[in-house]
VORO-72231 format. One line per 2 residues: number of its first residue (from 0); for each residue x negated, y, z of N, C-alpha, C, O. Coordinates in Angstrom, 1 decimal. Example, Ala and Ser with C-alpha at 12.3 -4.5 7.8 and 13.67 -1.06 7.14 Angstrom:
0> -13.2 -5.7 7.8 -12.3 -4.5 7.8 -13.2 -3.3 7.8 -14.2 -3.3 8.5 ~ -12.8 -2.2 7.1 -13.7 -1.1 7.1 -12.9 0.0 7.9 -13.4 1.1 8.0 $
***
This chain:
0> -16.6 -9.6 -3.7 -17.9 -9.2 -4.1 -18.1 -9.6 -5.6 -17.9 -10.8 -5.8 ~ -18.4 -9.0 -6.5 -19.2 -9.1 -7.8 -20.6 -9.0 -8.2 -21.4 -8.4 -7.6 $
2> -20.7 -9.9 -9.2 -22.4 -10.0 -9.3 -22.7 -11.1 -8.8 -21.6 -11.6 -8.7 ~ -23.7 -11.9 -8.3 -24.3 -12.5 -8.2 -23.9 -12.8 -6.3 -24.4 -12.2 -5.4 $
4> -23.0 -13.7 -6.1 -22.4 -14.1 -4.5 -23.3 -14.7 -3.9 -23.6 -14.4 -2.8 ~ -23.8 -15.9 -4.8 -24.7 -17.3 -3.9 -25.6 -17.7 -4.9 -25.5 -17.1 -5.9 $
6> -26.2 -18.4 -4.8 -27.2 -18.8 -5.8 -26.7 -19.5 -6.7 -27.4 -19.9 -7.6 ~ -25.1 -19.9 -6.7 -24.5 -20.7 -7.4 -23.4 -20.4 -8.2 -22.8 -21.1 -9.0 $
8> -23.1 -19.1 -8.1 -22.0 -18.4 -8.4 -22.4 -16.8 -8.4 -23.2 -16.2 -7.7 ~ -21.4 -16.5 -9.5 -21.4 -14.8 -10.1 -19.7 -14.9 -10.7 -19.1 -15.6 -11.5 $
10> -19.3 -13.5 -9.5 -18.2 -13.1 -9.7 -17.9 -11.9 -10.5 -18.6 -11.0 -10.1 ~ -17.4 -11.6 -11.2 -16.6 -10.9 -12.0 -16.4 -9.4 -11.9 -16.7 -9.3 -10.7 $
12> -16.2 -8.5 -12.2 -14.9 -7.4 -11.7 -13.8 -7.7 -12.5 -13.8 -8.7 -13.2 ~ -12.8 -6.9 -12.3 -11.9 -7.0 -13.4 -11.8 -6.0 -14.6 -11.1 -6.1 -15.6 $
14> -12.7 -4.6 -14.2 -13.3 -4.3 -15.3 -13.8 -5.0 -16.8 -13.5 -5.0 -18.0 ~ -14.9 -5.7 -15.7 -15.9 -6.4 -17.3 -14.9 -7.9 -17.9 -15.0 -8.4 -19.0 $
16> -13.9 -8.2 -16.8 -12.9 -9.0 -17.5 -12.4 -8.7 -18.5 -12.4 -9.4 -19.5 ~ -11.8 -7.2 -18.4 -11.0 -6.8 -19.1 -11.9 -6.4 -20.2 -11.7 -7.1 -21.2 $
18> -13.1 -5.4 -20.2 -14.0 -5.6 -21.3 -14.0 -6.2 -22.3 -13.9 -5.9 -23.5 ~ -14.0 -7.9 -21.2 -14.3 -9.1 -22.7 -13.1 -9.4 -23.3 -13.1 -10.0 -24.4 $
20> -11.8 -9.0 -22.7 -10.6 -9.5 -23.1 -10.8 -8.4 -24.2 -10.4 -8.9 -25.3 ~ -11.1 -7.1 -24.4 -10.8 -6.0 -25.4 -12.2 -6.1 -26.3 -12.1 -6.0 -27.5 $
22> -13.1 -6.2 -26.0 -14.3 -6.4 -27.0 -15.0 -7.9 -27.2 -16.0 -7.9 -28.0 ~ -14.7 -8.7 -26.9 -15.0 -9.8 -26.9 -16.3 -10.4 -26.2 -16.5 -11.6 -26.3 $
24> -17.2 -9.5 -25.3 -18.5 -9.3 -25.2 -18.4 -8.4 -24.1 -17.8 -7.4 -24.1 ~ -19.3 -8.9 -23.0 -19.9 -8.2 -21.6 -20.4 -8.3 -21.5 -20.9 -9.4 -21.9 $
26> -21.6 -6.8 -20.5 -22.9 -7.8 -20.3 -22.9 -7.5 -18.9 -22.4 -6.5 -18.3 ~ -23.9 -8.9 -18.3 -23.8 -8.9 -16.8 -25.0 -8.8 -16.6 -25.9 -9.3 -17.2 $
28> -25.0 -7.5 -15.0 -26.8 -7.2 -14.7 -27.0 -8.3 -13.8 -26.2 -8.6 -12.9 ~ -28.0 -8.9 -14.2 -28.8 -9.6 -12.9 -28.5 -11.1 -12.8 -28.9 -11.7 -11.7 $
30> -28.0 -11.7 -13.7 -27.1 -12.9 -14.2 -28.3 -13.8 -13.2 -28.3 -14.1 -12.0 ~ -29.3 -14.1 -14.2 -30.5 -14.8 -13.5 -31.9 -13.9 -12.9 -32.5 -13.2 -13.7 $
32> -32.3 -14.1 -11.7 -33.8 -13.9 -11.3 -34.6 -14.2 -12.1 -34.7 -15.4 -12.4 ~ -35.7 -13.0 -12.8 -36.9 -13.6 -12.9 -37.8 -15.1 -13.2 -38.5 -15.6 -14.1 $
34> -37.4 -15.3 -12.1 -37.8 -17.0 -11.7 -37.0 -17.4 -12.2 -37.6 -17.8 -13.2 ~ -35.9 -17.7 -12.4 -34.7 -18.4 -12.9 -35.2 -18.4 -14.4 -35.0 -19.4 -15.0 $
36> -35.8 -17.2 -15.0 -35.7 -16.8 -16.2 -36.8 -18.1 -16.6 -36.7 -19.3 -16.9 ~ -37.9 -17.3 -16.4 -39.0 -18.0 -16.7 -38.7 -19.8 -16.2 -39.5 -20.6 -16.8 $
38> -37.9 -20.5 -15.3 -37.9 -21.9 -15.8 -37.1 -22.2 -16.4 -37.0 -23.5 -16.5 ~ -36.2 -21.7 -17.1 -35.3 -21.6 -18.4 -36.7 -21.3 -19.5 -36.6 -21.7 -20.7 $
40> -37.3 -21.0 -19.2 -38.1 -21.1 -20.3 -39.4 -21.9 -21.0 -39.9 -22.2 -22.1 ~ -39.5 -22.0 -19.6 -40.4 -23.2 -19.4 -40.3 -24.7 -20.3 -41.3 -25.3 -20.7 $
42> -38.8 -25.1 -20.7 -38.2 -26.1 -21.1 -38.2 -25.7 -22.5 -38.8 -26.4 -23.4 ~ -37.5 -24.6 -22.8 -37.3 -24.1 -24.0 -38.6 -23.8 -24.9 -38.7 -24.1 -26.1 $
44> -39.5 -23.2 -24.0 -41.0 -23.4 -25.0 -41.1 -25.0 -25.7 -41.2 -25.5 -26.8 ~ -41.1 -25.5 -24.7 -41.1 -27.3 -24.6 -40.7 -27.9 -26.2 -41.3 -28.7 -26.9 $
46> -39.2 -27.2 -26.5 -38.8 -27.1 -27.4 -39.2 -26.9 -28.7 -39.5 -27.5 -29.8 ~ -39.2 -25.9 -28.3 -40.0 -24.6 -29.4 -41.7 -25.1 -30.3 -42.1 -25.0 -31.5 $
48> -42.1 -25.6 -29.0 -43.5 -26.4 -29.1 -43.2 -27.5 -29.5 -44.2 -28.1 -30.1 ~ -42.1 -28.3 -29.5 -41.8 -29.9 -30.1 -42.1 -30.9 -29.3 -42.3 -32.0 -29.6 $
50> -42.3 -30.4 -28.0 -43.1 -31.7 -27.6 -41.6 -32.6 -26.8 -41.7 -33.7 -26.2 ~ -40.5 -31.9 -27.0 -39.6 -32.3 -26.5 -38.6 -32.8 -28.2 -38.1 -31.9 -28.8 $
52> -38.5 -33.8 -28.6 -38.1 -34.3 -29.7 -36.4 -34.2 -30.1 -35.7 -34.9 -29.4 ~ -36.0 -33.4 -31.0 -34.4 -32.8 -31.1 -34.5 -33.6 -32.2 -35.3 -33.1 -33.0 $
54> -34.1 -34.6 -32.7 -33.6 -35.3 -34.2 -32.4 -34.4 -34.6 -31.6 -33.8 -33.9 ~ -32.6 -34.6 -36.6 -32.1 -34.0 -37.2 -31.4 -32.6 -37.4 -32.3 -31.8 -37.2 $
56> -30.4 -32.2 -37.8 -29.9 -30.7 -37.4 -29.4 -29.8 -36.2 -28.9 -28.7 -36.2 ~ -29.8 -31.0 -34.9 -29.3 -30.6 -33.6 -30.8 -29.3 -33.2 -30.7 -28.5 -32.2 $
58> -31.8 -29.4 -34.0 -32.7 -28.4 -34.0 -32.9 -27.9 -35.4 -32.9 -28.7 -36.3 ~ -33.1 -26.6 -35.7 -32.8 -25.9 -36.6 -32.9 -24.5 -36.8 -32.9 -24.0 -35.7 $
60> -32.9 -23.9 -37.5 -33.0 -22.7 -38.0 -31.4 -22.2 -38.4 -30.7 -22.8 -39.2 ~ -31.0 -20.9 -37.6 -29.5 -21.0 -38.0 -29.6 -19.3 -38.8 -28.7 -18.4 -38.7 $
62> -30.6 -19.4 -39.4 -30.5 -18.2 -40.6 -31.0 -18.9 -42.1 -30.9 -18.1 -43.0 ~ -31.3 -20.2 -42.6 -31.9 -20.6 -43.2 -31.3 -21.6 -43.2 -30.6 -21.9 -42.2 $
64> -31.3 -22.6 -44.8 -30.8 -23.8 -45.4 -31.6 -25.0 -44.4 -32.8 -25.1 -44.1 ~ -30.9 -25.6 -44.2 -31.3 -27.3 -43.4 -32.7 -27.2 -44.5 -32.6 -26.7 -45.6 $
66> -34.2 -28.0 -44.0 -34.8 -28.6 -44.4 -36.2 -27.3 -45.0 -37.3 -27.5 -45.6 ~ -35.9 -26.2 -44.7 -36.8 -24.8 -44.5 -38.1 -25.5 -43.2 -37.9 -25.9 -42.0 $
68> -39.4 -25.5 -44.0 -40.3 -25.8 -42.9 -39.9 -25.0 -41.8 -39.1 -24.1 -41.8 ~ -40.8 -25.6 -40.4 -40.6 -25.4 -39.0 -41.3 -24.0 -39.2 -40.6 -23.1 -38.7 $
70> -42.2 -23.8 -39.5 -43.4 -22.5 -39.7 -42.6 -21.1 -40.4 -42.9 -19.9 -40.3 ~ -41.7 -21.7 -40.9 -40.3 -20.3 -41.7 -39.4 -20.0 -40.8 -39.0 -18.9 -40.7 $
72> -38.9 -21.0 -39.9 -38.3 -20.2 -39.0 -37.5 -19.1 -38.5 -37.9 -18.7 -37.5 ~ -36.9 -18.7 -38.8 -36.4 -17.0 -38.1 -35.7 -17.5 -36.5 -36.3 -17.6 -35.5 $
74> -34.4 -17.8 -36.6 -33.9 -18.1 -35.4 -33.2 -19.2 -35.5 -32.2 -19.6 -36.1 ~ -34.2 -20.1 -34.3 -34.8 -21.1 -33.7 -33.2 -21.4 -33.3 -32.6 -20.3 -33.2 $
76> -32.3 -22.7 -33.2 -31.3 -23.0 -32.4 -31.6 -24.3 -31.9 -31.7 -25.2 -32.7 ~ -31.8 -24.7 -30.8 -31.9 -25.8 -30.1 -30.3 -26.6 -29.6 -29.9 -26.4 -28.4 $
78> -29.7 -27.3 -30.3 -28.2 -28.1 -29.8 -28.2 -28.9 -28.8 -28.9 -29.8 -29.0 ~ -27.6 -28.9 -27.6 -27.6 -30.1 -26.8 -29.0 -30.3 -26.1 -29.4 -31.4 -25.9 $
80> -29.5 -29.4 -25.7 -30.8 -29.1 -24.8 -30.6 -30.4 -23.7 -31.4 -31.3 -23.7 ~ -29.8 -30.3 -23.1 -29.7 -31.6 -22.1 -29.4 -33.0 -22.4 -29.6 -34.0 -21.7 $
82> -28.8 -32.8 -23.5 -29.1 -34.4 -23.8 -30.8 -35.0 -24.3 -31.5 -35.9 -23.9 ~ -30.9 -34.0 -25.1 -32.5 -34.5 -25.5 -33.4 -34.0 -24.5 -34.6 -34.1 -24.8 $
84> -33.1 -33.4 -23.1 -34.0 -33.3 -21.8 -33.3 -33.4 -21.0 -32.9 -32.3 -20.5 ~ -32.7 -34.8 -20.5 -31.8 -34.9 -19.2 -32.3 -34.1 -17.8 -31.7 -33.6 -16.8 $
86> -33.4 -34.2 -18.1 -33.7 -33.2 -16.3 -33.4 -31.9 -16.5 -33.8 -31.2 -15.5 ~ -32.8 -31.2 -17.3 -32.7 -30.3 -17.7 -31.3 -29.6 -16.9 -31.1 -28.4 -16.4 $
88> -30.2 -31.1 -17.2 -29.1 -31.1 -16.8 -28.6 -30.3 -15.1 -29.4 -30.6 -14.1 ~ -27.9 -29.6 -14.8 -27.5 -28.9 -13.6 -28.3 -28.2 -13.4 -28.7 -28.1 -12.3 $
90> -29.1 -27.1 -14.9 -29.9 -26.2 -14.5 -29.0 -25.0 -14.1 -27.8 -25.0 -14.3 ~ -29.7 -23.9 -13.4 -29.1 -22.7 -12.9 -28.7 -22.2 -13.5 -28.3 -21.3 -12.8 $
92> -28.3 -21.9 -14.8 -27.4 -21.4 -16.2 -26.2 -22.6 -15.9 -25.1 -22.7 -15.4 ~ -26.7 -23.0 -16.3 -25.5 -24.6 -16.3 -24.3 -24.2 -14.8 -23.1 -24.4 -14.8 $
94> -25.1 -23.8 -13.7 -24.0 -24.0 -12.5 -23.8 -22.9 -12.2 -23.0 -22.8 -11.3 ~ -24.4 -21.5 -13.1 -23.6 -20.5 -13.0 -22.4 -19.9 -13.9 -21.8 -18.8 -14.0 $
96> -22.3 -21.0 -14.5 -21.4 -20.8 -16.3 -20.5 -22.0 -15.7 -19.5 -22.0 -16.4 ~ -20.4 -22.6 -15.1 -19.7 -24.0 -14.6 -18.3 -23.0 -13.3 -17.1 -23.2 -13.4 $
98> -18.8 -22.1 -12.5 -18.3 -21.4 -11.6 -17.1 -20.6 -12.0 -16.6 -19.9 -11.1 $
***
């Protein structure tokens, strides 16, 4: 079976293997539900919003020089999301990229 087996696991073809082995890049339909999506995001606003505290360049701007106000911005990189939010840890990204 490919796609999406168990709530814990997404299997492959050997197509989109091969894909990534020749383009470097696949894309998979249906990776995460909806719901899945939105509490991956849930955390990530958290982020975004600061109220979850990333010291130094582990949060960042990865189009722009270190030290570009927060308000400049372009794209947002958050490093090590589960260290600086342990409950974060064995989210459903996490145990479907683990598989």
């Amino acid at each position: 079976m490919n796609g999406r087996a168990s709530p814990d696991s997404y299997n492959l073809t050997q197509e989109q293997i091969d894909t990534f082995h020749k383009d470097g890049c696949v894309t998979l339909p249906n990776v995460l539900t909806e719901e899945e999506v939105s509490e991956i995001e849930k955390v990530f606003d958290r982020f975004l919003n600061q109220e979850i505290h990333v010291p130094g360049k582990d949060f960042c701007d990865m189009s722009k020089p270190f030290g570009v106000p927060f308000e400049e911005w372009s794209i947002v990189n958050c490093m090590l999301p589960t260290k600086y939010h342990p409950e974060f840890q064995n989210n459903i990204f996490e145990r479907l990229t683990a598989n």
